[in-house]
N, C-alpha and C positions, 0 to 999 in steps of 0.2 A: 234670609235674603232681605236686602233694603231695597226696595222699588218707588222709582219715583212716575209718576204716570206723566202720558205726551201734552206738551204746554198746549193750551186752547181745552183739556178736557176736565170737567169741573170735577171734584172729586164724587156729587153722587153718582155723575154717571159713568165712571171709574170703577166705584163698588159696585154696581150694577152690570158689568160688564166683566167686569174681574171675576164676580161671584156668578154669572147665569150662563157666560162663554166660556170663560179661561181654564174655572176651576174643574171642568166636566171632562179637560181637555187635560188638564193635567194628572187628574184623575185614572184618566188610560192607561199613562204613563206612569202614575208612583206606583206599581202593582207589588211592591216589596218595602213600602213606608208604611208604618205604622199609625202616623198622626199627621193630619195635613192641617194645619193654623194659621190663619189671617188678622191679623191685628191691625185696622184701620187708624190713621193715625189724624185728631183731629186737632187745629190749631187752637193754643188758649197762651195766654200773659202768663208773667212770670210770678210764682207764686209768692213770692218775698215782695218785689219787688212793683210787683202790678205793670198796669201798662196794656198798650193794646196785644191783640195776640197775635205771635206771628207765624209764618207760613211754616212748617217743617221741613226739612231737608228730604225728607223720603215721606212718601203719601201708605205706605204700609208696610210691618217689618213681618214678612212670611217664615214659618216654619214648617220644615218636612222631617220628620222623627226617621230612625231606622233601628233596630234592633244592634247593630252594629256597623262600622265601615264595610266588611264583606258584603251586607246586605245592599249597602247604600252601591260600593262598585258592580253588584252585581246586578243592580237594575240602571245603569249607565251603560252597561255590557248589553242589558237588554233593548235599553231604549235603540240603540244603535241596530239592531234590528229589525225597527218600526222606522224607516227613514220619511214614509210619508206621516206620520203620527209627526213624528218630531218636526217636519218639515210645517206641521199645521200649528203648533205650539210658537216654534218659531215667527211665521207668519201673524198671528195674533197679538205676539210681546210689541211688535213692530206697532201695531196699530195701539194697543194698551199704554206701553213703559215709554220713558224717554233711556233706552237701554244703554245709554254710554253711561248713564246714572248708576247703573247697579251694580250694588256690591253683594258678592255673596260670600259667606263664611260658614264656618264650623262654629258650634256654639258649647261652650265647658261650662257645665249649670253649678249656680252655687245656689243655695237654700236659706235663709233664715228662717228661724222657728221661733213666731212672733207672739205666740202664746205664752203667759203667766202661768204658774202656776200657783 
């Protein structure tokens, strides 16, 4: 997921909010993820080129792991039976994300093995 947080909120009190509310909150909820990962994303220049640094498009690029799709549909099947749960999640992104912003996708991992031997 790309999340971009609501304009006026600085980004540390974004990770502070995101890490002490959201994630306890979504935590309920991933009960069939394997891995839940935050990648804070902070602005710097460009590395060839220099320059001041500028803002990023998305303030963190989230990951939720699953064992498989079955897993991942089947805790979407479940959250749908926590409507207040989901109903509290939802209420929070409102305060957190600027959510027209976010993109979520499926991620195909590729690896490099950047070791010599």
């Amino acid at each position: 997921m790309l999340l971009k947080r609501k304009p006026g909120l600085s980004l540390a009190d974004f990770v502070d909010h995101y890490e002490n509310v959201h994630v306890p909150l979504v935590e309920k909820l991933a009960t069939r993820a394997t891995h839940y990962e935050r990648h804070f994303l902070h602005p710097m220049g460009d590395l060839v080129a220099g320059g001041e640094p500028l803002e990023p498009e998305y303030d963190v690029v989230t990951e939720i792991w699953y064992d498989d799709m079955a897993a991942f549909t089947a805790e979407q099947r479940d959250a749908r039976q926590q409507p207040d749960l989901v109903a509290a999640v939802i209420a929070d992104e409102k305060v957190l994300f600027d959510r027209a912003r976010t993109r979520v996708a499926f991620a195909e991992d590729r690896v490099s093995n950047l070791t010599t031997t």
